[in-house]
C-alpha positions as CSV (number, residue, x, y, z in Angstrom):
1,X,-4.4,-89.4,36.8
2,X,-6.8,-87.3,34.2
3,X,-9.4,-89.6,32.9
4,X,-11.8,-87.6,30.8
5,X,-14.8,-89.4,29.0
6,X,-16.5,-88.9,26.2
7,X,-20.1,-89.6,24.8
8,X,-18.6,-88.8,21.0
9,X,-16.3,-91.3,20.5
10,X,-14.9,-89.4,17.1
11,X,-15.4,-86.2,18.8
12,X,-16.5,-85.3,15.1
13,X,-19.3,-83.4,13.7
14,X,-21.0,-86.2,12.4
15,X,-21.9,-87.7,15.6
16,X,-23.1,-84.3,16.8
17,X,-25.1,-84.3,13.9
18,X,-26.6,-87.3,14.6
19,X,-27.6,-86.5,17.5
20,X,-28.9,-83.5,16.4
21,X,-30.8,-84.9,13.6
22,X,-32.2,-87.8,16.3
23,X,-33.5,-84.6,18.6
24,X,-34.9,-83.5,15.7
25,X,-37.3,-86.3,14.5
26,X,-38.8,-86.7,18.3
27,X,-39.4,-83.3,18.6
28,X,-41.4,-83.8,15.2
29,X,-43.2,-86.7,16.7
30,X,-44.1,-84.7,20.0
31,X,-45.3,-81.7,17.5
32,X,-47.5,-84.1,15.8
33,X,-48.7,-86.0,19.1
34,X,-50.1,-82.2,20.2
35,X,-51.4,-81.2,17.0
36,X,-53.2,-84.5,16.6
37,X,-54.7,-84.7,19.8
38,X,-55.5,-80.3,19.1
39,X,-56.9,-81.5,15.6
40,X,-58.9,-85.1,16.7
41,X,-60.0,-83.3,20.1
42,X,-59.1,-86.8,21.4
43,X,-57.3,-87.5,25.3
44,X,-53.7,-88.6,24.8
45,X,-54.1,-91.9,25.7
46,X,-56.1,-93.0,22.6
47,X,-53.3,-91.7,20.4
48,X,-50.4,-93.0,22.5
49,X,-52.1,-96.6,24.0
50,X,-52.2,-99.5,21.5
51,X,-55.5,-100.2,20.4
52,X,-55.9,-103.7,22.3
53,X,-55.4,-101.8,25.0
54,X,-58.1,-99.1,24.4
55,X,-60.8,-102.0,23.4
56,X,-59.9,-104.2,25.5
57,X,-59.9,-106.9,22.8
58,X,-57.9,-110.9,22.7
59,X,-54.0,-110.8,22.3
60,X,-54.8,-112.7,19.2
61,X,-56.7,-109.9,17.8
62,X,-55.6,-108.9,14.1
63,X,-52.0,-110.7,15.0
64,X,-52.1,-112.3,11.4
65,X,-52.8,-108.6,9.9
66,X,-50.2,-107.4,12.3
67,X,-47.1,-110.0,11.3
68,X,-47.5,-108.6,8.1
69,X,-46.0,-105.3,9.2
70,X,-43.1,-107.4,10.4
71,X,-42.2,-108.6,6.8
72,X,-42.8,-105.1,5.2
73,X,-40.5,-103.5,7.9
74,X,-37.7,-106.4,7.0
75,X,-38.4,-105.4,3.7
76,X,-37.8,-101.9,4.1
77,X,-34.9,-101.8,5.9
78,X,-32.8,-104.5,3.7
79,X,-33.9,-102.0,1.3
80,X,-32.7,-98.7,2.6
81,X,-29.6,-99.8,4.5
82,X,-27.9,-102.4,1.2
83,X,-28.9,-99.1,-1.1
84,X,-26.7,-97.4,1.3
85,X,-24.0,-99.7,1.2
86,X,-24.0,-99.6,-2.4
87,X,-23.5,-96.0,-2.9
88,X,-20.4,-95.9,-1.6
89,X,-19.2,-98.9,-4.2
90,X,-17.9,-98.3,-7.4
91,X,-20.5,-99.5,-10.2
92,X,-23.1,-99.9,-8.1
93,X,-25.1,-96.7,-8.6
94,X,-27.7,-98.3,-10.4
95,X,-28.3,-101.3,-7.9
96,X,-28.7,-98.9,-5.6
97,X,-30.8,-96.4,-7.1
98,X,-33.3,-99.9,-8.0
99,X,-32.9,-100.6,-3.9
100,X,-33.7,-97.5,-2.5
101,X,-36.6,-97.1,-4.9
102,X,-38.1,-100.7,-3.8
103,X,-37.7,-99.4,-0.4
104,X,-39.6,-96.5,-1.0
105,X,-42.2,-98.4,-3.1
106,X,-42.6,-101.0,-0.2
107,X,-42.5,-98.2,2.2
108,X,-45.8,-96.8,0.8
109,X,-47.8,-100.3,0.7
110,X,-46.6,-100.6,4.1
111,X,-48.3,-97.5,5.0
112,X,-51.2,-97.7,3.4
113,X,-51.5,-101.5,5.2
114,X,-51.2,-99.6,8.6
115,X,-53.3,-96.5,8.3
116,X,-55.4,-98.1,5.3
117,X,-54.6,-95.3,3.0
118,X,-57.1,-96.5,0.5
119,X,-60.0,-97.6,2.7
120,X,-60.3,-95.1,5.9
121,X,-58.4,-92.4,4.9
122,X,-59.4,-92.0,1.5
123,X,-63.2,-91.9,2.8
124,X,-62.2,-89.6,5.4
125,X,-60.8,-87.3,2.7
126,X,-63.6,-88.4,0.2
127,X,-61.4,-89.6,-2.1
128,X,-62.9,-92.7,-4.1
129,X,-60.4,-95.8,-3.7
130,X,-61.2,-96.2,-7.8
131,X,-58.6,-92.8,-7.5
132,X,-56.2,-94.0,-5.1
133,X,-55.4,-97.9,-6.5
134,X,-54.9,-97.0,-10.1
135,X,-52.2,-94.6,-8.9
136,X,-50.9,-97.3,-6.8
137,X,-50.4,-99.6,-10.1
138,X,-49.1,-96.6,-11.8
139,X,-46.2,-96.1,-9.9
140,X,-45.9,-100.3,-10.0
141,X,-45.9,-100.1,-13.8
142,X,-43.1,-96.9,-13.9
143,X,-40.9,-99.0,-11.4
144,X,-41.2,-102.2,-13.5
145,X,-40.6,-100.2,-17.0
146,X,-37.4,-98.6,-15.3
147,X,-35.8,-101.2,-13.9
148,X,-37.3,-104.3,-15.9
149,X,-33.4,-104.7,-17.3
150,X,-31.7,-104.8,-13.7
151,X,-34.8,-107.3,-12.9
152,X,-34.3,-110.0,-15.2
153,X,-30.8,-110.1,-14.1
154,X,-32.0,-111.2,-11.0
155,X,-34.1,-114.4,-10.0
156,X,-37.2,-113.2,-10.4
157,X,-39.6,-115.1,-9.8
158,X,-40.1,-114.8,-6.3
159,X,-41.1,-110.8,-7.0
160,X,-43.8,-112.7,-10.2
161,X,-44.8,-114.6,-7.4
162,X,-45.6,-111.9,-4.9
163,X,-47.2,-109.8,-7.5
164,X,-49.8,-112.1,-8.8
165,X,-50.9,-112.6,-5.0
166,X,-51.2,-109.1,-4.5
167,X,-53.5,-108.8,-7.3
168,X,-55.3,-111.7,-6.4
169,X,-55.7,-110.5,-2.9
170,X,-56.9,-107.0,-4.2
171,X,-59.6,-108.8,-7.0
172,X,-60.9,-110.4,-4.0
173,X,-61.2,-107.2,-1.8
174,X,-62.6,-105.4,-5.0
175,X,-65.0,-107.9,-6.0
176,X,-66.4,-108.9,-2.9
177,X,-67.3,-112.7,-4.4
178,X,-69.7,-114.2,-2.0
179,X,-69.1,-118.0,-2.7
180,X,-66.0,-117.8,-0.4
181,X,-64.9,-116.7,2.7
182,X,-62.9,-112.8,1.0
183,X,-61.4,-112.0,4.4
184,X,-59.7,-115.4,4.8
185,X,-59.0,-115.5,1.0
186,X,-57.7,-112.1,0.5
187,X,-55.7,-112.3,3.8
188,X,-53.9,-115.1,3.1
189,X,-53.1,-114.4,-0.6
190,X,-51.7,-110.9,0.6
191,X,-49.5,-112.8,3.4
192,X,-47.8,-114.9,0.3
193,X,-47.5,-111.9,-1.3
194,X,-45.9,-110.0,1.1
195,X,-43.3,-112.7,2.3
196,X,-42.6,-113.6,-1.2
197,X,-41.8,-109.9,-1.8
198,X,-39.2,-110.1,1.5
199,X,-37.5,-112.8,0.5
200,X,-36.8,-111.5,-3.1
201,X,-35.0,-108.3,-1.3
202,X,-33.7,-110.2,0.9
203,X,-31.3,-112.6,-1.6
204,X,-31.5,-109.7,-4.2
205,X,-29.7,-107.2,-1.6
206,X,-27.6,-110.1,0.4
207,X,-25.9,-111.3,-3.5
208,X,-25.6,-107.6,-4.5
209,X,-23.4,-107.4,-1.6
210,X,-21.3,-110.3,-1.8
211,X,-21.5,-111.2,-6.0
212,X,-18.4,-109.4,-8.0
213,X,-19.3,-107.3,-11.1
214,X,-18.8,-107.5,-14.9
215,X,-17.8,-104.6,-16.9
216,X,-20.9,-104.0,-19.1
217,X,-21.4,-100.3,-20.8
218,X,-24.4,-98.7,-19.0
219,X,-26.2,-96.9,-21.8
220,X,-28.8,-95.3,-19.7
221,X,-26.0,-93.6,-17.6
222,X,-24.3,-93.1,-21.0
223,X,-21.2,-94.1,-19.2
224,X,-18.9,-97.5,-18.8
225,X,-20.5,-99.1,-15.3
226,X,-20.0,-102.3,-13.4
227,X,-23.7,-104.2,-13.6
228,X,-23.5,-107.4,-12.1
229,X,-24.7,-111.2,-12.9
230,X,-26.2,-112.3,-9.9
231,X,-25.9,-115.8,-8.6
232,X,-28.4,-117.4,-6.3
233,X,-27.6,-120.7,-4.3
């Protein structure tokens, strides 16, 4: 008996593909590990170690700073993968434009809260933060001005609430008031920002996916399109 096996289960060019495109992005990452250990002049371990490791520092070591990255991935990926989804759907071009935008938008804050963009790396650079924050709420203000339609057919207040903490968190790393304790302060009030801003994607995406659509014309597509009326429990 001929038994033959077979690590592409469609034997297609899409799984090749994938596999290609997967061989591709860590030989990226191994390019950068040698370039920025060439650029930094630095052994490998302090680029590849984690950095309790290196200073020897408590487990509990920046773990509230650290969950945050948590939420922002969640938020991310419920992003990204429901815009996905969506494409394929009739209707639900615009939903899934707004989605993959958020996830790019969320993507960036969650960058700049690893590599702090707008603290070390801007003074690294020399680029003032004053530069770096306004274009920040810039691209804030563009997102809210191009979508604020799809928004308010959604429950929104969850994404009020996480906004006004994030601007309170950011007042408080700007001003530097000296009455209270900022780090504690700004801290928490980003953590309630950034949850609040996970669990809006989270019931935005999960009713996107399971609400049915109403036939409304879509006069920025300049076409008849399916928008729905989301419905939250």
């Amino acid at each position: 008996m001929n038994i033959q096996f077979s690590f592409l289960p469609n034997g297609g060019k899409s799984n090749r593909a994938a596999i290609g495109l997967t061989l591709l992005l860590c030989i990226i990452l191994i390019c950068g590990l040698l370039i920025g250990k060439a650029w930094a002049n630095a052994p490998y371990t302090t680029l590849l170690q984690h950095p309790m490791t290196l200073l020897e520092s408590p487990l509990y070591t920046g773990i509230f700073f650290r969950i945050g990255w948590f939420f922002w991935s969640v938020s991310i990926t419920i992003c990204f993968f429901v815009s996905k989804v969506l494409s394929s759907r009739a209707g639900r071009a615009r939903m899934s434009r707004f989605l993959f935008v958020s996830g790019m938008l969320t993507l960036i804050f969650f960058l700049d809260d690893v590599f702090l963009i707008h603290e070390q790396v801007a003074a690294f650079l020399g680029i003032f933060r004053i530069f770096i924050l306004p274009g920040y709420g810039a691209f804030l203000m563009l997102y809210l001005t191009a979508y604020h339609s799809l928004i308010r057919r959604t429950d929104y207040s969850l994404l009020g609430i996480s906004m006004f903490f994030f601007a309170v968190s950011l007042t408080i790393d700007l001003m530097q008031l000296g009455f209270f304790d900022p780090v504690l302060f700004g801290m928490v009030a980003k953590m309630i920002g950034i949850v609040s801003w996970m669990v809006y994607f989270f019931r935005l995406a999960k009713n996107a996916l399971l609400t049915p659509t109403i036939p409304i014309a879509n006069k920025r597509d300049g076409v008849s399109n399916e928008i729905p009326h989301y419905h939250y429990n």
